[in-house]
N, C-alpha and C positions, 0 to 999 in steps of 0.2 A: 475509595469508591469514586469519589469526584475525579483521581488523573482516570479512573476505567473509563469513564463517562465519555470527559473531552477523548482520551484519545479514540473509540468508537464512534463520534463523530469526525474527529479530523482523519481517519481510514476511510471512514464510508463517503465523506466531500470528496477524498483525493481519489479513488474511486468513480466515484459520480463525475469529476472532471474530466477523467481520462477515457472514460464511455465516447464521447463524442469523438476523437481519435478513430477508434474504430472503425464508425460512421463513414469518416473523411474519405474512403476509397469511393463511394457509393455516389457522392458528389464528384466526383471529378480529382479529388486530390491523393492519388497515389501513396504519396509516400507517408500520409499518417498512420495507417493501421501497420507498418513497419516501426512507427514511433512509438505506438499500444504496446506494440509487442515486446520493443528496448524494455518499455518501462515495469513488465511480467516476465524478464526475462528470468529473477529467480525462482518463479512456481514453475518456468518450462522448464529449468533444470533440476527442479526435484522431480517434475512427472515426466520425466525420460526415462524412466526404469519402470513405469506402467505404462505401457506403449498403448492399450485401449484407453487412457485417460489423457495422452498426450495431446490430443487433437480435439481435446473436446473444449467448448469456451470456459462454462458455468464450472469443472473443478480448477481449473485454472485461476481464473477470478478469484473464486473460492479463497483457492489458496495463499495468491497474491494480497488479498483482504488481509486474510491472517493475518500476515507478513507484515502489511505496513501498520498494522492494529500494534503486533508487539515492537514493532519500532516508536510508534509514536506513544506506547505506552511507558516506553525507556528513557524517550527522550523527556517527555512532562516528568516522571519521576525524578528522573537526575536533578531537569531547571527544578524543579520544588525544592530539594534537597539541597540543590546549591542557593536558593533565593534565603530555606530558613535558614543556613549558615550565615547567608549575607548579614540579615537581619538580626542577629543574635551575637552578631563578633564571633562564632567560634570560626575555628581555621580547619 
């Protein structure tokens, strides 16, 4: 329950990070909402086969959350699993 925890928080930070990317065309800097977009580019290629969800921000996001949720929920489980090895001598 504790790696679900951290990792819903470190999706939702990384997330929250990347919002203001977005933003950055609205100010004057062009080429960040192309940077937003690099970094969602796996939820665009799964919602290219729903062609009404493609364009849309919120299942996008949506889906990118997902995405980075069970990544960082893989990644803490593995470091856990490789820290109690560490800690334990087994190989």
């Amino acid at each position: 329950m504790k790696i679900f925890l951290k990792a819903l928080f470190w999706s939702i930070g990384f997330e929250v990070l990347l919002f203001p990317l977005l933003l950055g065309g609205y100010i004057g800097l062009p080429f960040l909402p192309y940077l937003f977009l690099a970094f969602h580019f796996p939820a665009l290629c799964l919602l290219e086969h729903w062609p009404g969800l493609a364009y849309e921000w919120i299942p996008m996001v949506l889906l990118q959350w997902m995405i980075w949720f069970l990544l960082f929920a893989a990644f803490l489980a593995l470091a856990d699993k490789l820290r109690g090895e560490h800690q334990t001598g087994r190989t």
